[in-house]
C-alpha positions in Angstrom: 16.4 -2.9 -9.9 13.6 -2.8 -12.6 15.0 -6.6 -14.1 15.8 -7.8 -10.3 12.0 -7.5 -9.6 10.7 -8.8 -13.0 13.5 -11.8 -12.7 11.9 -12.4 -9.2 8.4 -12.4 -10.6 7.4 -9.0 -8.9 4.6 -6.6 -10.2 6.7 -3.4 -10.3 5.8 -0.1 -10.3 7.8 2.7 -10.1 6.2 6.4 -9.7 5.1 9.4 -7.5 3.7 8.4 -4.2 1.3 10.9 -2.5 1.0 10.7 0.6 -1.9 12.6 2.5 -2.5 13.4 6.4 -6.5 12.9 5.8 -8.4 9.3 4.7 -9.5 9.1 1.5 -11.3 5.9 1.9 -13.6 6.0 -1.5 -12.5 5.1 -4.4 -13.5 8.4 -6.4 -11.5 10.1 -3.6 -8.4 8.2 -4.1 -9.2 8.3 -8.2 -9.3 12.4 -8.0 -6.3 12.7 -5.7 -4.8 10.3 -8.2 -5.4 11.7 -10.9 -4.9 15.5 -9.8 -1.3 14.7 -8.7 -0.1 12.0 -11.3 1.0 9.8 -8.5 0.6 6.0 -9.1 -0.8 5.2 -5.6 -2.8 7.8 -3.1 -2.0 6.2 0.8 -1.2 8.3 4.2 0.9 5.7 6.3 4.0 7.9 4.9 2.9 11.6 5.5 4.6 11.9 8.8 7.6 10.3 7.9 8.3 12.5 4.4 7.2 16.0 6.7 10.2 14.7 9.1 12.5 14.1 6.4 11.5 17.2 4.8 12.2 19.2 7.8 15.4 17.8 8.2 16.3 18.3 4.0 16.9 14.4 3.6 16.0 12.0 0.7 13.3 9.9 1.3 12.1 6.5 -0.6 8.7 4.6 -0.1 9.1 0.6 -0.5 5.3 -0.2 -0.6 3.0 -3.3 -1.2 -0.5 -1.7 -1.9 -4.1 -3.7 -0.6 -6.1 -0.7 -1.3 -5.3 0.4 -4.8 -6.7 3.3 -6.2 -9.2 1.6 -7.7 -10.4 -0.5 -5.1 -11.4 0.3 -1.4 -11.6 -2.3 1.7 -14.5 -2.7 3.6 -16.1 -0.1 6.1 -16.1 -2.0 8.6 -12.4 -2.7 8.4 -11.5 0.5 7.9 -13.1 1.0 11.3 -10.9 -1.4 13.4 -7.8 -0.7 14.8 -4.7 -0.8 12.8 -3.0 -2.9 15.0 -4.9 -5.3 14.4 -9.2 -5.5 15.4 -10.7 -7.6 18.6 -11.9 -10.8 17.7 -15.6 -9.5 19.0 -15.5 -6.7 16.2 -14.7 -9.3 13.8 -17.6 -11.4 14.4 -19.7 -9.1 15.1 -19.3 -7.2 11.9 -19.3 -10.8 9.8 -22.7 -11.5 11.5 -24.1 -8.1 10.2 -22.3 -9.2 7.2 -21.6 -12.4 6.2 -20.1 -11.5 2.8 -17.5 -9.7 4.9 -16.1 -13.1 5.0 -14.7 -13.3 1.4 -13.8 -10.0 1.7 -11.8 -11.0 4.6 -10.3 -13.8 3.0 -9.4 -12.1 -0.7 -7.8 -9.5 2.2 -5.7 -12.3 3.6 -4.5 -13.9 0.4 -3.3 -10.7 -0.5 -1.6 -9.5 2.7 0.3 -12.6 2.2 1.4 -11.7 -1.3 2.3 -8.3 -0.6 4.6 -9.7 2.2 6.4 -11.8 -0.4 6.7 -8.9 -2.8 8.3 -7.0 0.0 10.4 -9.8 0.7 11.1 -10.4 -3.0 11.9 -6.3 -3.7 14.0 -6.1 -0.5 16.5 -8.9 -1.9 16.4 -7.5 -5.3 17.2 -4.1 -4.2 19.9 -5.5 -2.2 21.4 -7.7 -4.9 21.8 -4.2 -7.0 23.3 -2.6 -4.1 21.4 0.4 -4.4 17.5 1.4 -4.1 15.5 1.9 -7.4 15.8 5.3 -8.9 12.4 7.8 -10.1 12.6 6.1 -13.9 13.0 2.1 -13.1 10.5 0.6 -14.8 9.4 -2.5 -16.4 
C-alpha cells in the first residue's frame, strides 16, 4: 500500500493513532499526549467508534487526513464553531475581531482541499492492493 501512495504522490504515514474522548486543543497538549503514547497523530473524531468496535472484539483501522497536526493548532475561534460547519455571522464576526483570521481561514481551505485529494488518492491505492495497509507500511 506503502508504494501505491508514494506512486500517487501521497504523504504517508503509517502508525498508532490515539484517539481521546477530551479536546486537547494546544499544541503542548497534543505534543505530551503524543509523545506519552508514541502515536503519530493525537485526534478524538474516532474514540467512539474504536470503544464500539472494542466492545464488540472487532478490528478497527483509521484512514485519516490530519489539519491539526500535533504540532500545529487551528484557531480559537474555529475551534468554537460548530463542526458541521459555522453560521456565516460567526465567521464575520470573528474575522472583524480578527482580521488575520482571514489567512488562517484560507491556509485552512487550501488544506481541506488537499487532504480530500489524499483521501481520495489513499482510498484508490488501498483499493488497487486489494487490502488496507498493515501496522508496518511505510515509506
Amino acid at each position: 500500500v506503502g508504494e501505491a501512495l508514494a506512486h500517487g504522490s501521497i504523504r504517508y504515514r503509517s502508525g498508532a493513532n490515539l484517539s481521546v474522548a477530551t479536546e486537547l486543543s494546544s499544541r503542548a497538549q497534543k505534543e505530551s499526549a503524543a509523545a506519552a503514547s508514541g502515536a503519530v497523530i493525537v485526534q478524538m473524531e474516532d474514540h467512539a467508534w474504536a470503544e464500539a468496535v472494542a466492545d464488540a472484539d472487532w478490528s478497527f483501522a483509521s484512514l485519516r487526513s490530519v489539519l491539526d497536526p500535533v504540532d500545529r493548532t487551528v484557531p480559537d475561534p474555529v475551534m468554537a464553531w460548530d463542526w458541521r460547519g459555522p453560521r456565516t455571522t460567526e465567521v464575520v464576526s470573528a474575522v472583524l475581531r480578527r482580521p488575520t483570521l482571514v489567512l488562517s481561514l484560507a491556509r485552512l481551505s487550501w488544506e481541506r482541499e488537499q487532504a480530500r485529494r489524499a483521501i481520495d488518492g489513499a482510498l484508490e491505492a488501498i483499493v488497487a492492493c486489494g487490502r488496507p495497509p498493515e501496522p508496518g507500511d511505510t515509506m
